[in-house]
Structure formats: C-alpha cells, structure tokens
C-alpha positions in Angstrom: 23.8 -230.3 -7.6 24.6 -234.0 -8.2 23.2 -233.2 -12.0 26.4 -231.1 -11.9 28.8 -233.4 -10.5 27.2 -236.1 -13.1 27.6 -233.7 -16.2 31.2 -232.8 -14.8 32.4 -236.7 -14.0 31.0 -237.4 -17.6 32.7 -234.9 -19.7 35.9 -235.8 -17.9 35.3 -239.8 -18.2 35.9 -238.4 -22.3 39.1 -236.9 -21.9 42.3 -239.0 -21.8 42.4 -242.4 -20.1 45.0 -241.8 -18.4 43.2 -237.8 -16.5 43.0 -238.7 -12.5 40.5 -236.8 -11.4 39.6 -236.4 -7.7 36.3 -235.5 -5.9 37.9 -233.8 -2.7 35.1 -232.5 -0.3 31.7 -231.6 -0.4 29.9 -229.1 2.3 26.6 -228.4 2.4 24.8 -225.7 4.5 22.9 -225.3 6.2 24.0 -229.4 7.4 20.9 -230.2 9.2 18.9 -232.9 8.2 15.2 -231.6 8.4 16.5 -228.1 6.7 16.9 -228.7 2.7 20.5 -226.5 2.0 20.4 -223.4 -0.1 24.2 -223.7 -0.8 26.6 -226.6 -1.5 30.3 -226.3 -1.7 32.2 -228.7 -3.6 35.9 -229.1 -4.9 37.6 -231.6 -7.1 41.4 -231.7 -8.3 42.3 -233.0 -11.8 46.2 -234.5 -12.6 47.6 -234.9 -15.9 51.1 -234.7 -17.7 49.8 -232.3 -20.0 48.6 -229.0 -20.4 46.3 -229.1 -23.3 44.4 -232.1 -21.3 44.6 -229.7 -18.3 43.1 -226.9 -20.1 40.2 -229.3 -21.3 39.3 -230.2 -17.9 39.1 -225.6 -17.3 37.2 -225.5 -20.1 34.8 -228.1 -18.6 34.3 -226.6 -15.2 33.8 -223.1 -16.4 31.0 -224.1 -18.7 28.1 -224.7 -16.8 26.5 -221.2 -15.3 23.3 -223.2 -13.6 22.8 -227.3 -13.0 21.4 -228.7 -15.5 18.7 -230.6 -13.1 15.3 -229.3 -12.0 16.7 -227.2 -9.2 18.4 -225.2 -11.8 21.7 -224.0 -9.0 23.5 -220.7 -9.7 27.1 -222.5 -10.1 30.7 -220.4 -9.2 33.6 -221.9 -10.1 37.1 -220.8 -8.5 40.2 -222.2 -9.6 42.7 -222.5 -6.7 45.7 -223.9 -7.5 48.0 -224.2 -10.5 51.2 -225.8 -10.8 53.5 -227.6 -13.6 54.3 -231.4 -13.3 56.1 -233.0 -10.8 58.0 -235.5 -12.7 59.1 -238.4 -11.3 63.2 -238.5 -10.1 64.5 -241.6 -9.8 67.9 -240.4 -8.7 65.9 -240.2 -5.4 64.4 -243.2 -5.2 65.3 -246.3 -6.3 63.0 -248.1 -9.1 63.9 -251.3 -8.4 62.1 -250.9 -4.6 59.1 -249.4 -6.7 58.9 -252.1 -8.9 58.6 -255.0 -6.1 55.4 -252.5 -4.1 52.9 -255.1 -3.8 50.2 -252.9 -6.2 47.0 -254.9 -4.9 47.5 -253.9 -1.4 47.9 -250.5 -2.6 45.1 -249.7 -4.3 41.9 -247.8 -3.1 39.0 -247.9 -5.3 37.8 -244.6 -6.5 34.6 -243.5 -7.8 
C-alpha cells in the first residue's frame, strides 16, 4: 500500500506548485501488531483554485486498479466530497491584521 501512496504523492508533486494536498487518515485492519492487515483504508484531500488542476488530481486517483508493489492490493477509490472555491472576502476580515500574522509561528511542516 505505501507503493500506492508513493506513486500518488509523486504524480501529484507534478501538478501545479501551488496543489495542497493532504494525507488525512490511514486505518488499517485488522490493527494488531502480530496479525499482518488484509485491508487498509486511507483518505487524502487535494485544494486548488482550479478545476482543470482538480480534475488532474481525479484522474490520478482513479488510475491505479492494484499497487504497483509486490503485494499487488485490489485498490477502490471513492470520491467524497466536491465543492467550488471558497475565495477569500476581505470585507470580513481585515488584511491589514493578516498581513502582520507572525507566518513562522504558523507553519506546520507537512509531508
């Protein structure tokens, strides 16, 4: 399964600079650590202004029908959620206070 992710992260590391991308959960079952799981559940949300990029990233995701790896994984993909950009309104809040956020104390690193 982490062949999959790999291919996945790769692809999308091709698309536009500017695609966030998000690894969101992974489940694996049976969790137990002696037992070696027969199914892993992952999910991932992509963000972008545009939909052509957006429809890349589909395209992507759909492709695969096994893993590429040794283990050769049946692979499912369910898309579940779909909306239109949120743009950004700064009738609500004020840019100037945006502006002055301190960005290194925000940041998280992401992989």
């Amino acid at each position: 399964m982490l062949h999959l992710i790999a291919e996945i992260r790769d692809k999308m590391n091709n698309l536009d600079d500017e695609l966030v991308y998000t690894m969101v959960s992974m489940n694996v079952s049976p969790n137990i650590y002696s037992i070696m799981p027969n199914k892993v559940v992952f999910s991932f949300e992509a963000r972008y202004k545009d939909a052509k990029t957006i429809s890349q990233v589909e395209k992507i995701t759909q492709g695969p029908s096994k893993s590429s790896g040794k283990e050769q994984c049946e692979v499912k993909i369910t898309k579940q959620w779909d909306h239109k950009t949120v743009w950004f309104n700064e009738k609500l809040v004020n840019s100037d206070s945006i502006r002055k956020v301190d960005r290194a104390n925000c940041s998280a690193p992401s992989v």
